[in-house]
C-alpha positions in Angstrom: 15.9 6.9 2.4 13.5 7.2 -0.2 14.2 5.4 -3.7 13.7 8.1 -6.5 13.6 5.2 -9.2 12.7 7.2 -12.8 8.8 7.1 -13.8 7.6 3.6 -15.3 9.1 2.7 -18.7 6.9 3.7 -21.8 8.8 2.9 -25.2 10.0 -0.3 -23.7 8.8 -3.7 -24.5 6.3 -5.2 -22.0 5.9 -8.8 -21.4 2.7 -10.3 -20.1 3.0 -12.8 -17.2 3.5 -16.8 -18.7 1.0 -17.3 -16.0 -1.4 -15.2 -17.3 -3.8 -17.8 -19.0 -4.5 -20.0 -16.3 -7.6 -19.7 -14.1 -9.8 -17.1 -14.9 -7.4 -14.8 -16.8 -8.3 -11.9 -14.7 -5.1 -11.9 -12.8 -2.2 -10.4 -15.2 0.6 -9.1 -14.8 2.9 -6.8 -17.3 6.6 -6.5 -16.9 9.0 -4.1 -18.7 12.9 -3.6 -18.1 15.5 -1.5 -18.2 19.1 -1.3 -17.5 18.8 -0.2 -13.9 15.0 -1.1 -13.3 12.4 -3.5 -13.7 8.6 -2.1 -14.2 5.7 -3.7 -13.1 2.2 -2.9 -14.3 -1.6 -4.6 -14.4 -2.1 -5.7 -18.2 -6.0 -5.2 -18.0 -5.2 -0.9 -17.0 -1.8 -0.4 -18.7 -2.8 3.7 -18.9 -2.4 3.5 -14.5 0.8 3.7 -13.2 3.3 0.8 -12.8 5.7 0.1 -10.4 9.5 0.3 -10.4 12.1 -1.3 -8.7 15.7 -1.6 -8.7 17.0 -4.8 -10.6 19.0 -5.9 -8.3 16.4 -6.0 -5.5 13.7 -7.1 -7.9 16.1 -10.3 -8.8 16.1 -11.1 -4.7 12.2 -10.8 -4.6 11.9 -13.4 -7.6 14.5 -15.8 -5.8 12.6 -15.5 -2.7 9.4 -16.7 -4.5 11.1 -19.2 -6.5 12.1 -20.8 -2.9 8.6 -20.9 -1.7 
């Protein structure tokens, strides 16, 4: 079954990675939510398309990494 999650968020407000100023700095990461989504987009090409997930399942992905 595909997910037909609605197009990335645009008059939301997106939050830049905490990470984002170690290293190099080249390596950023935008994220934007919504009630029933979370957007993900590249900070250094905000005008290409982002990606969208489903909170819930974008909530397990971050607990998965937090236990790595």
């Amino acid at each position: 079954m595909r997910d037909t999650a609605p197009a990335a968020p645009t008059a939301v407000n997106w939050r830049k990675s905490s990470h984002s100023g170690e290293g190099d700095g080249n390596e950023c990461v935008e994220v934007a939510n919504s009630p029933t989504h979370v957007a993900v987009r590249d900070s250094k090409a905000p005008a290409r398309a982002a990606l969208t997930f489903p909170t819930p399942a974008f909530a397990r992905f971050l607990a998965r990494l937090k236990e790595s």
